[in-house]
LUMVEX-202499 format. One line per field, with one value per residue (C-alpha): residue in one letter; y, z, x; residue number from 1. Coordinates in Angstrom, 1 decimal, padded with zeros to 4 digits. Example, Ala and Ser with C-alpha at 12.3 -4.5 7.8 and 13.67 -1.06 7.14 Angstrom:
# LUMVEX-202499
res: (a,s)
py: (-004.5,-001.1)
pz: (007.8,007.1)
px: (012.3,013.7)
n: (1,2)
This chain:
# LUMVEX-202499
res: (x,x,x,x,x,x,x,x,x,x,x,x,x,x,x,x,x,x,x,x,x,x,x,x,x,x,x,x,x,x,x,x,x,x,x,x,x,x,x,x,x,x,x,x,x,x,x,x,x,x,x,x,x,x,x,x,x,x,x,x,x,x,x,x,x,x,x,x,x,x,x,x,x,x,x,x,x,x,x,x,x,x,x,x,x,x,x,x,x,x,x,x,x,x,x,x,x,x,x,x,x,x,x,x,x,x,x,x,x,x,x,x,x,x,x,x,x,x,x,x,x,x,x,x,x,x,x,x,x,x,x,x,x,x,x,x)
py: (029.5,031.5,030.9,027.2,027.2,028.9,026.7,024.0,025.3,026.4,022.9,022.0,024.6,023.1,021.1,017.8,015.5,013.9,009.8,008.3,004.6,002.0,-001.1,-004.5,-007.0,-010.0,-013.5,-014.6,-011.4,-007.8,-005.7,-002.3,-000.2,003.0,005.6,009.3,011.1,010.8,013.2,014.6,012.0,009.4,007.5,005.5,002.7,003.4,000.5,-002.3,-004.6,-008.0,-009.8,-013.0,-013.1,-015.5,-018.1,-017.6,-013.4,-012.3,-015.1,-014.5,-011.0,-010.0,-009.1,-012.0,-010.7,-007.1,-007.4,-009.7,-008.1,-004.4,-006.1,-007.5,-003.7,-002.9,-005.3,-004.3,-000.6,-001.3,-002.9,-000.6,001.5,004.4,007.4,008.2,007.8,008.1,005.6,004.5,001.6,000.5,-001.1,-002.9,-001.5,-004.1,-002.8,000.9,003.0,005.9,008.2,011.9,014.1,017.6,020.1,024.0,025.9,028.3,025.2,025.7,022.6,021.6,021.4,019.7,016.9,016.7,016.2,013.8,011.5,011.9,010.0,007.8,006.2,005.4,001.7,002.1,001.8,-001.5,-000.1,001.1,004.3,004.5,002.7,005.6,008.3,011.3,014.3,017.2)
pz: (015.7,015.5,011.6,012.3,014.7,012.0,009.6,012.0,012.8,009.2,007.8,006.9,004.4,002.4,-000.9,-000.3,-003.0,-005.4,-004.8,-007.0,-008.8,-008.6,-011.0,-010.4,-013.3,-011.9,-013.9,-013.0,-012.1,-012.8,-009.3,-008.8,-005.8,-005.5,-002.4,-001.0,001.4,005.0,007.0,007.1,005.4,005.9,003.6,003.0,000.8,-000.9,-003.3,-005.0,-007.5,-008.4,-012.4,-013.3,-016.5,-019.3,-019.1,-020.7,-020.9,-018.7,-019.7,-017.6,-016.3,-019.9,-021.2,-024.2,-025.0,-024.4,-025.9,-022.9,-020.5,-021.5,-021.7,-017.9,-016.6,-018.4,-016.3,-013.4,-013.6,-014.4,-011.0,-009.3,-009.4,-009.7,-011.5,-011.5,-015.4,-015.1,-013.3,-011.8,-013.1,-012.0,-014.6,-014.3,-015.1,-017.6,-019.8,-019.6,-021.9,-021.0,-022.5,-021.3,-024.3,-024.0,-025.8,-026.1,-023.7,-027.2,-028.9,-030.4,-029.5,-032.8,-033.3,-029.8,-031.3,-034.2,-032.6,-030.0,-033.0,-034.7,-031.4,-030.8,-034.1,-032.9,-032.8,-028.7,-029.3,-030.5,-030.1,-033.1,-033.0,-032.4,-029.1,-027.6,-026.0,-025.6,-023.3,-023.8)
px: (-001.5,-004.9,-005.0,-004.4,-007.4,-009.6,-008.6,-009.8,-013.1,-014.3,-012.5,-016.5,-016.2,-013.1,-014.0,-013.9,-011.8,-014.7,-015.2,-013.2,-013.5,-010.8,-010.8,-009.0,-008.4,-006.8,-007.0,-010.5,-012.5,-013.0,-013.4,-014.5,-015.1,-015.8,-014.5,-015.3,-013.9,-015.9,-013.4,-009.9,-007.9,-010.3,-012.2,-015.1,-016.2,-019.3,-020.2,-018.4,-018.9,-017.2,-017.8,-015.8,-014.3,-014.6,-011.5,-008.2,-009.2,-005.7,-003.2,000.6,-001.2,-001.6,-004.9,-005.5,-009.1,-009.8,-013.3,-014.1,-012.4,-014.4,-017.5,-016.8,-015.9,-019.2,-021.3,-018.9,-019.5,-023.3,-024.0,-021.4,-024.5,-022.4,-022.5,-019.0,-017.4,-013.8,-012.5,-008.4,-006.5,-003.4,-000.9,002.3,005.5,006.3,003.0,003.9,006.5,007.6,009.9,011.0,011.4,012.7,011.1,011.9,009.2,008.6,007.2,004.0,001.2,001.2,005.0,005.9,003.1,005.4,008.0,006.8,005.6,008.8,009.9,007.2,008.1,012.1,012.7,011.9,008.2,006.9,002.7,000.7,000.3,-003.3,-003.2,-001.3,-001.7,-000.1,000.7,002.1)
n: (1,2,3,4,5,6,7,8,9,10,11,12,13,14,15,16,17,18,19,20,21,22,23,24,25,26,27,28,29,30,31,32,33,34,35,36,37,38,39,40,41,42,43,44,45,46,47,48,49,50,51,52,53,54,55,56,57,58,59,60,61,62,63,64,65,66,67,68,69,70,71,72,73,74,75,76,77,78,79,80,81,82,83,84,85,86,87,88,89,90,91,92,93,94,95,96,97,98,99,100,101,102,103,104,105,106,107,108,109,110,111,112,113,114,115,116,117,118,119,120,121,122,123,124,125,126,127,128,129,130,131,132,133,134,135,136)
């Protein structure tokens, strides 16, 4: 109880989480806001910024023209004002793979990235290679 009280009273002292950068694409606009932590699980807007997108850029929620789209989360970023660079996005589910590989914990780097490849190129994905990314 006495450490919990502490804890209370020095909580000032605790790193706070750094603001973070959300980013909406939606079918006509690119939307971007950015958040820090004010208190104890509590949050506050800081700045956000709205760009329209050319026509015909997300067709059916898919992006159809990623140059436009990048070039509007430029401009949106730009007059966010913010100097935050790494920024959130949400994706559907229908626009992500994922696949759980098991590797052996001895595995050198270079041989689980082998291996990983060596299932990247099964007939589940249907990407080119150099638009993935990978974590091992």
């Amino acid at each position: 109880m006495l450490k919990e009280k502490l804890a209370a009273q020095f909580d000032f002292l605790k790193a706070k989480a750094p603001p973070l950068v959300g980013c909406d694409i939606s079918s006509s606009s690119v939307k971007m806001v950015e958040i820090a932590e004010a208190g104890r699980n509590v949050y506050r807007v800081e700045r956000y910024a709205i760009e329209p997108l050319p026509k015909d850029t997300v067709v059916d929620g898919n992006i159809a023209n990623i140059e436009a789209a990048g070039e509007a989360m430029k401009r949106a970023h730009k007059a966010l004002g913010s100097r935050i660079k790494t920024i959130a996005l949400a994706l559907p589910a229908a626009a992500v793979i994922t696949k759980k590989v098991i590797l052996p914990g001895n595995q050198r780097e270079e041989d689980m990235e082998v291996q990983v490849q060596g299932e990247a190129n099964q007939s589940w994905v249907r990407r080119p290679r150099a638009r993935m990314r990978w974590r091992c």
